[in-house]
C-alpha beads as a LAMMPS data file, in Angstrom:
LAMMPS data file: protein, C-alpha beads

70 atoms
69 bonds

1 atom types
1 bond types

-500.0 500.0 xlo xhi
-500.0 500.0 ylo yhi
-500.0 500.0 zlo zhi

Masses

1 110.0

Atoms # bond

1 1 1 -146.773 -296.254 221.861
2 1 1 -148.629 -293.914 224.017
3 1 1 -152.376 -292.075 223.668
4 1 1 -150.469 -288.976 221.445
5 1 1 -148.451 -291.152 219.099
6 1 1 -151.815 -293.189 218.582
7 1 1 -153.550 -290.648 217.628
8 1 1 -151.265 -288.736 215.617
9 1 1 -151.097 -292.273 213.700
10 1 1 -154.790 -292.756 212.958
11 1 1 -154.891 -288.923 211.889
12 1 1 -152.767 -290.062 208.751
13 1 1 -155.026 -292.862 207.495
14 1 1 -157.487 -292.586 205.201
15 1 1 -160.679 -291.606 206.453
16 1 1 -162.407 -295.413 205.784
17 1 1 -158.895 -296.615 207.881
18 1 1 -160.081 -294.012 210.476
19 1 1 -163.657 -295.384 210.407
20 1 1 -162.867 -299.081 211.100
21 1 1 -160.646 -298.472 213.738
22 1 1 -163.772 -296.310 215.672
23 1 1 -166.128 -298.890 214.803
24 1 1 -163.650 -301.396 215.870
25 1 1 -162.972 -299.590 219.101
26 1 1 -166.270 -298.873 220.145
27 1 1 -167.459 -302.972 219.604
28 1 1 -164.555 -304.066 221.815
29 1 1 -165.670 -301.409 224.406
30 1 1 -169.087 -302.747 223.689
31 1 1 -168.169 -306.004 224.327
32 1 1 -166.236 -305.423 227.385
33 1 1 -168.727 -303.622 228.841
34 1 1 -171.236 -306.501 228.229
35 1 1 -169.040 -309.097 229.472
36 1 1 -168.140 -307.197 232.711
37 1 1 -171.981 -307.060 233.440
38 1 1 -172.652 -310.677 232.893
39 1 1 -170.052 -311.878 235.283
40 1 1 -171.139 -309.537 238.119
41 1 1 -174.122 -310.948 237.827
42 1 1 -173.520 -314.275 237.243
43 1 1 -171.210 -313.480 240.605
44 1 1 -173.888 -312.164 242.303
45 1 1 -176.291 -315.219 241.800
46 1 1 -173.218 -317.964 242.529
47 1 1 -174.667 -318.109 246.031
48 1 1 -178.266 -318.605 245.267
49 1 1 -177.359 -321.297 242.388
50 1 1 -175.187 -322.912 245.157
51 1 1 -177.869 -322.897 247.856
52 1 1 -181.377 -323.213 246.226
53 1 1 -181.262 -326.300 244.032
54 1 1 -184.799 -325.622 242.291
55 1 1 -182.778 -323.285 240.627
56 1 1 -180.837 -326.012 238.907
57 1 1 -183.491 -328.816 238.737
58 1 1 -183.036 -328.786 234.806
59 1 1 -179.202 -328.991 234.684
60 1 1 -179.985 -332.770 234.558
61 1 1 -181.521 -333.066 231.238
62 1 1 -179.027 -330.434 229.651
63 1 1 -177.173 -332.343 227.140
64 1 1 -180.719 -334.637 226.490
65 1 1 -182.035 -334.086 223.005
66 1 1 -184.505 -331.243 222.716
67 1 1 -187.219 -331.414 220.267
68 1 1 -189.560 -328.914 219.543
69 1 1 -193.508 -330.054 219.223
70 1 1 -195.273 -328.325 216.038

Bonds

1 1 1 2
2 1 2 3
3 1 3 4
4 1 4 5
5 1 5 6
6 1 6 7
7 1 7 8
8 1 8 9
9 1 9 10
10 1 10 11
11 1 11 12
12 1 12 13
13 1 13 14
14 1 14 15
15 1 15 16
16 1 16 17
17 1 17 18
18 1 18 19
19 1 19 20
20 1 20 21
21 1 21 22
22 1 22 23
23 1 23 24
24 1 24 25
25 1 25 26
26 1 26 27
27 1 27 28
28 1 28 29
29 1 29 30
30 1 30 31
31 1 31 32
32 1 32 33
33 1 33 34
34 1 34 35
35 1 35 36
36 1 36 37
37 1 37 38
38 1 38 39
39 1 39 40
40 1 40 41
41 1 41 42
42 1 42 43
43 1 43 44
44 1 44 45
45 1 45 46
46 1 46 47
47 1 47 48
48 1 48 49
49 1 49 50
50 1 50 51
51 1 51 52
52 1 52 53
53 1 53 54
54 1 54 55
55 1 55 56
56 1 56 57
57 1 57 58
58 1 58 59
59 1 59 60
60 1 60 61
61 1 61 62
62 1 62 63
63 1 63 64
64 1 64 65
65 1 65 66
66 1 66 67
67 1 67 68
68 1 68 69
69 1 69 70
């Protein structure tokens, strides 16, 4: 189904139909957008993460249990 068809479609719904599928449509571009960003830079710091281990000193005690002093 191309672009024309799809359109022509969502023109038929009602208009709450033709509201979801924007807000639907905009949160997966959303989304997308967001993820695309995160892995450039999570690409762009691979080498530093790689090369500068004070940048991963804490890795260690990841999975320790964290509790928070109140």
């Amino acid at each position: 189904m191309g672009t024309k068809e799809i359109l022509s479609a969502i023109k038929k719904l009602p208009v709450s139909d033709r509201m979801l599928i924007v807000e639907k449509t905009l949160k997966n571009i959303r989304e997308a957008a967001i993820k695309k960003s995160m892995e450039e830079a999570a690409e762009a710091l691979l080498e530093d993460y790689k090369s500068d281990k004070e940048l991963t000193v804490f890795t260690s005690i990841d999975f320790e249990s964290f509790y928070e002093a109140r």
